[in-house]
Each structure stands twice: as C-alpha cells, then as structure tokens.
C-alpha positions in Angstrom: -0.8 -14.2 -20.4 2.6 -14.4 -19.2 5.2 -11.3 -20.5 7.6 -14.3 -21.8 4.5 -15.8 -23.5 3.8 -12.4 -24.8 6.5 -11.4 -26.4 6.1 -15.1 -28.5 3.0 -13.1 -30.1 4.3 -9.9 -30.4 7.5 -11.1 -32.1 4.8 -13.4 -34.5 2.7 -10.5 -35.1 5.8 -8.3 -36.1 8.5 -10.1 -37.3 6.7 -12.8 -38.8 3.4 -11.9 -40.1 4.2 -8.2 -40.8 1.8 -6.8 -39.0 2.5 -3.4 -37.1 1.7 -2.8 -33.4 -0.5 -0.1 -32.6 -0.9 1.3 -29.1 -4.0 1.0 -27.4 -5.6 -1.0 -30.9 -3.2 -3.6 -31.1 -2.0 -5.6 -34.3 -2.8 -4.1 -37.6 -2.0 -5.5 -40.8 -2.6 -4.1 -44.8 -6.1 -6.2 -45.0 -5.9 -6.8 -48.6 -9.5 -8.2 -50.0 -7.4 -9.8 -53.6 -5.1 -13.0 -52.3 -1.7 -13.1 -53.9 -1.0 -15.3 -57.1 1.9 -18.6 -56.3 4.1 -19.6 -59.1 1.8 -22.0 -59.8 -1.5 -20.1 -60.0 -2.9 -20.5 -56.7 -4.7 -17.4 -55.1 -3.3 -17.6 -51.4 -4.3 -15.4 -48.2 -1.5 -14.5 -46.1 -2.1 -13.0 -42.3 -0.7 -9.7 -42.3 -1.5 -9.2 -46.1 -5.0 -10.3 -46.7 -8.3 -10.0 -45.1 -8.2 -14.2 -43.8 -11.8 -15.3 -45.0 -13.1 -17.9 -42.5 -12.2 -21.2 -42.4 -13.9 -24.8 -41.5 -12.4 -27.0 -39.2 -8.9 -28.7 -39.1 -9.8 -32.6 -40.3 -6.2 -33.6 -40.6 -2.6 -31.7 -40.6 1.1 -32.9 -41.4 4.2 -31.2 -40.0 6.3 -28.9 -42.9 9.4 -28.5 -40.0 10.7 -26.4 -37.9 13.3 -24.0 -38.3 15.5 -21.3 -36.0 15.3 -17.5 -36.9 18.5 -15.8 -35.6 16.2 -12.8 -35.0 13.1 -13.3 -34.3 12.3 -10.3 -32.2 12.7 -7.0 -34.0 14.6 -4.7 -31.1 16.2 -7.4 -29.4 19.5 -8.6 -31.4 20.8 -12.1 -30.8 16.6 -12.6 -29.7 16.3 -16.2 -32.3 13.4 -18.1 -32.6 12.1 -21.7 -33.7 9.2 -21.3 -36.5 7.6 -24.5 -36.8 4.8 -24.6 -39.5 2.0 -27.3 -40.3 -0.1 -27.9 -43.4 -3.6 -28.1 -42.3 -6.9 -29.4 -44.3 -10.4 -28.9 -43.5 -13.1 -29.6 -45.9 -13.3 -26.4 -47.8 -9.6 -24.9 -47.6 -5.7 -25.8 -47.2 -4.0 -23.8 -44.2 -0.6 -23.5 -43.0 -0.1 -22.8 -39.2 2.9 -21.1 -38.0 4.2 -21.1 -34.1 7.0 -19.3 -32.6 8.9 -19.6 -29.8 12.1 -17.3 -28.9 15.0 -18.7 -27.2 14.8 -19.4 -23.2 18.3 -17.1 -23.3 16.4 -14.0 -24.0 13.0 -14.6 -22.7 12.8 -16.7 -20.0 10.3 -20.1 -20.1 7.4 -19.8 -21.9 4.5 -21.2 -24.6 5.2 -20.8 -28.3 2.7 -18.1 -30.0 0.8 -19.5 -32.9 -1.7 -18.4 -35.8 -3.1 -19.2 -39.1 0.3 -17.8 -41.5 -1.7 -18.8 -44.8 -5.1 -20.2 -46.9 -6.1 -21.5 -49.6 -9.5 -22.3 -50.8 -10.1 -25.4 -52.1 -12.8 -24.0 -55.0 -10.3 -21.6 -56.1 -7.5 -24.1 -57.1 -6.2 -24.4 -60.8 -7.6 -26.7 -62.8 -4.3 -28.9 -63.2 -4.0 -29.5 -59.5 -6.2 -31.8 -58.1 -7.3 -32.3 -54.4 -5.5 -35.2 -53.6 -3.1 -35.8 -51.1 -0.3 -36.5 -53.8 -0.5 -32.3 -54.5 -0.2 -31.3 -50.3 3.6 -31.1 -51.3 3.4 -29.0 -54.1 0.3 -26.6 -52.9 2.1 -26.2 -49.5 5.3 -25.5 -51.2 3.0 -22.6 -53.3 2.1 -21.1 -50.2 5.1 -21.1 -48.3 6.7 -19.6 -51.5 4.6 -16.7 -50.8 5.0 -16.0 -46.9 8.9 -16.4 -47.9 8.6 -13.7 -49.7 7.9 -11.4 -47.2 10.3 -13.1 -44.7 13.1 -13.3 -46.8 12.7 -10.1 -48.7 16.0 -8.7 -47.5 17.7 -11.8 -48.6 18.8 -12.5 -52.2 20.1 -16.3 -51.6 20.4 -19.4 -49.5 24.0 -18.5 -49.1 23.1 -15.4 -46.9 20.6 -17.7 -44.5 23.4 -18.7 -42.9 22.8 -17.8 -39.5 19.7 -19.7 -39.9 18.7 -23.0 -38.7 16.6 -25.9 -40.8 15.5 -29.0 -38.6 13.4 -30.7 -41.3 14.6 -31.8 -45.0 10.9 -30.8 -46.4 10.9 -26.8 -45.1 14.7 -26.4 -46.1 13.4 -28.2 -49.3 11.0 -25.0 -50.1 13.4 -22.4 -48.9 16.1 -23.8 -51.8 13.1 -23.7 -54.2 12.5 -20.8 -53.2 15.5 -18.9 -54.1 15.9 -21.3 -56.9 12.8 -19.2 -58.4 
C-alpha cells in the first residue's frame, strides 16, 4: 500500500471510526457486544463501537452523498477530507459504507480508504418499520443519526459545521435532522 493511500485508512480508522492506533497491533476499537438504540428503536452496530457481526453479501446499494471534513486527519491541521457514504442491502442486514479520501494538497494522489461504518439486522427491526424500500430513507437516516454522534460530538449545531462541505441534499438532510434532535 502506498504511504498516501495509507494515511486514507489511518485517518478512517482514527478520525472517523474512533478507533485508536496501537503500535505493532494496529487498530483497536471499544468492541461493544450490545448495538446502540436510534431514535427510532433500531439496534445499530457501529465500527469502532461494536463487535460488527458478519454480514451477507451486498445485493444492491444507493449513494447517501458525499461530504468534505475540514479535518480529516487528527495531527495534520488544514488535512480535509471527502466522506462519501452508501446505504447497502444484502439479504439479511442494512449497511452503510463509508470512504475517505484526504485532500491531494496534503497527501499527494492516492485511493480513498473504505469500510463497513454501520449495520443493521434486518430480524432485529421494529415492528412499525417494514422492509421495504419506501423505509431505506428513514432506517439510513437512523443509523447515520448514530455514527453522527460520535463525529459530531464536539459540535452543538449546524451553525458551527461551517467549515464543512455537503455535496448531496439527502446527507446534509440527516445532518439538520440531526441536530434538529
């Protein structure tokens, strides 16, 4: 792996999915067995939080957008980054996938890092949302709620994301309900 694409994984691992960097053992993260609880109800895994159970395969995905982090690489100021994140489905569980990819300026060319940011078992949905395609919004909505939690723990409203960049009208549509909640 190229140091440029490297540092894409470390600054994913870090900044992004909370996990700390252990020498000579790698990424470690809090491997919590219990998935957190959405607004809604809806037991969710996040990497970095939660022991990931194992997943099927990907039948189908839908882009959420893309957005720039003004720092996306802890120990590098100015070092921003474009998160883009997908909504996955397989047959037995709703995923989101995140990728990163810090700015040329600071790095140099390289390929965005990416990894499985959240899950969601299919079995272990409320009773009042359905699988059907007409709940994707709301159940990825539900589990981006939760991974903006830990991103945006240091921020208490959209005013303060200024410095931050939204591409797509659906992601910046979570982030205001977000902080609306």
């Amino acid at each position: 792996m190229k140091n440029s694409d490297y540092m894409n994984y470390v600054a994913l691992n870090q900044n992004i999915l909370g996990k700390a960097l252990i020498i000579g053992e790698g990424f470690k993260s809090e491997m919590q067995g219990i998935p957190t609880l959405s607004p809604e109800g809806i037991p969710i895994y996040l990497n970095g939080i939660h022991k990931l159970p194992q997943h099927s395969e990907i039948k189908d995905y839908l882009k959420i957008g893309k957005m720039t982090h003004p720092d996306a690489m802890i120990g590098m100021p100015g070092s921003s980054g474009e998160l883009t994140y997908q909504f996955c489905v397989t047959q037995k569980e709703f995923l989101i996938v995140v990728m990163l990819k810090l700015d040329e300026f600071s790095i140099g060319k390289s390929k965005p890092a990416n990894d499985l940011l959240a899950l969601v078992k299919i079995e272990d949905l409320p009773d009042a949302i359905s699988v059907s395609e007409d709940n994707y919004y709301l159940i990825a909505q539900e589990m981006m709620h939760c991974h903006f939690q830990e991103l945006y723990k240091y921020y208490d409203s959209l005013e303060e994301l200024q410095d931050w960049e939204f591409e797509d009208d659906v992601l910046f549509d979570y982030v205001k309900a977000y902080f609306e909640k």
